[in-house]
C-alpha positions as CSV (number, residue, x, y, z in Angstrom):
1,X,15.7,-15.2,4.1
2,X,12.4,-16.0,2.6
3,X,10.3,-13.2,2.6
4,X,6.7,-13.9,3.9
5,X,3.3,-12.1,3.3
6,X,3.6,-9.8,6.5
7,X,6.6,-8.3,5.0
8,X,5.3,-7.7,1.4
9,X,2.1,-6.4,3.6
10,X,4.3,-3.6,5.3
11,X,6.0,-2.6,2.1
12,X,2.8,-2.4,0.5
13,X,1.6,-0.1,2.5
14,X,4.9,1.9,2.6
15,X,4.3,2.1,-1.2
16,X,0.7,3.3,-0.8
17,X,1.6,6.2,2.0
18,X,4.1,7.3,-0.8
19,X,1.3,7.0,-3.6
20,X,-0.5,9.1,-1.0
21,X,1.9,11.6,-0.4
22,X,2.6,12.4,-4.1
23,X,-1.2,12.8,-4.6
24,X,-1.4,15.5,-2.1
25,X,1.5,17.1,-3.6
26,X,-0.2,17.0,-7.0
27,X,3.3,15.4,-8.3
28,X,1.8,13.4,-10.8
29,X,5.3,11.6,-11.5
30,X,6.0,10.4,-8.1
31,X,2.7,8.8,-8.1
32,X,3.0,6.7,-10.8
33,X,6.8,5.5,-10.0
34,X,4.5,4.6,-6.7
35,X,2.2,3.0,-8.3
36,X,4.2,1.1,-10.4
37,X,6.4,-0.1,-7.1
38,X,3.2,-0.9,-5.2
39,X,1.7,-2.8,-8.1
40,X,4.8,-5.1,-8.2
41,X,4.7,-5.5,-3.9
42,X,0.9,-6.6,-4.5
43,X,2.6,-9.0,-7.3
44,X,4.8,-9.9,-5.3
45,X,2.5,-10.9,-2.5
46,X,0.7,-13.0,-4.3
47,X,4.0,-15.6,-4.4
48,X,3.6,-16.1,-0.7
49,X,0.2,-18.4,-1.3
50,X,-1.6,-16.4,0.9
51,X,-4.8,-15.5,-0.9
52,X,-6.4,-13.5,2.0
53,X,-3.2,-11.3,2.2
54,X,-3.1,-10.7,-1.6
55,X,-6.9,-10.3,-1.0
56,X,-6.2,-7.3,1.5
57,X,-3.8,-6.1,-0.5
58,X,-5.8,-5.5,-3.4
59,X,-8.5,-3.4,-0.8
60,X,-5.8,-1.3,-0.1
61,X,-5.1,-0.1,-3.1
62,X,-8.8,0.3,-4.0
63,X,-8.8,2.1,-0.8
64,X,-5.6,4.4,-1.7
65,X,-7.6,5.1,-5.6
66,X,-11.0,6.0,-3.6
67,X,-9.3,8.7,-0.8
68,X,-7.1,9.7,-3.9
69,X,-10.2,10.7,-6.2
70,X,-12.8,11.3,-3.0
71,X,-10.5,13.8,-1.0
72,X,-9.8,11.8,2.1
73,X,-6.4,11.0,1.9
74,X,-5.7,12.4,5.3
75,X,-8.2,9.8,6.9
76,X,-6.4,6.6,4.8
77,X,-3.0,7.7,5.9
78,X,-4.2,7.3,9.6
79,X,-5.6,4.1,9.1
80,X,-3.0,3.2,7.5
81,X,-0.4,4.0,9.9
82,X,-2.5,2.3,12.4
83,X,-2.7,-0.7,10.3
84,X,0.9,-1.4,9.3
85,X,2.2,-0.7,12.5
86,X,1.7,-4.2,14.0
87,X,3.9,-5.8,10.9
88,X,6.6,-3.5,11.7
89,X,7.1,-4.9,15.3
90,X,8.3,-8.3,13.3
């Protein structure tokens, strides 16, 4: 099965809620083994040819870095369960 750009999408954002959650648990390890496995999604991503997708993805995680160092991680993880939820219905 070739894997399209919705599903790297939804595991993208899998990797950021757990990038998220390791933040707010001040578990400095988890998040980087997080953001090492996001970084390689948003890599991966990018193989699908879809520029706007690898475009969103790379918001996200500017998104994920901004909450992280801003304090309003609680808001991104309801956006963000709001916005992966569609992909999850494929």
């Amino acid at each position: 099965m070739k894997k399209d750009a919705r599903y790297y999408f939804a595991n993208l954002g899998a990797d950021v809620m757990r990038c998220i959650l390791a933040s707010e648990s001040q578990d400095n390890q988890r998040y980087e083994s997080s953001l090492v496995r996001a970084r390689k999604t948003l890599g991966a991503m990018r193989s699908t040819h879809r520029p706007e997708a690898y475009e969103e993805g790379l918001l996200l995680m500017r998104a994920m870095e901004y909450a992280r160092v801003s304090g309003h991680t609680q808001k991104l993880k309801d956006n963000l369960n709001s916005l992966i939820a569609p992909y999850l219905k494929h």
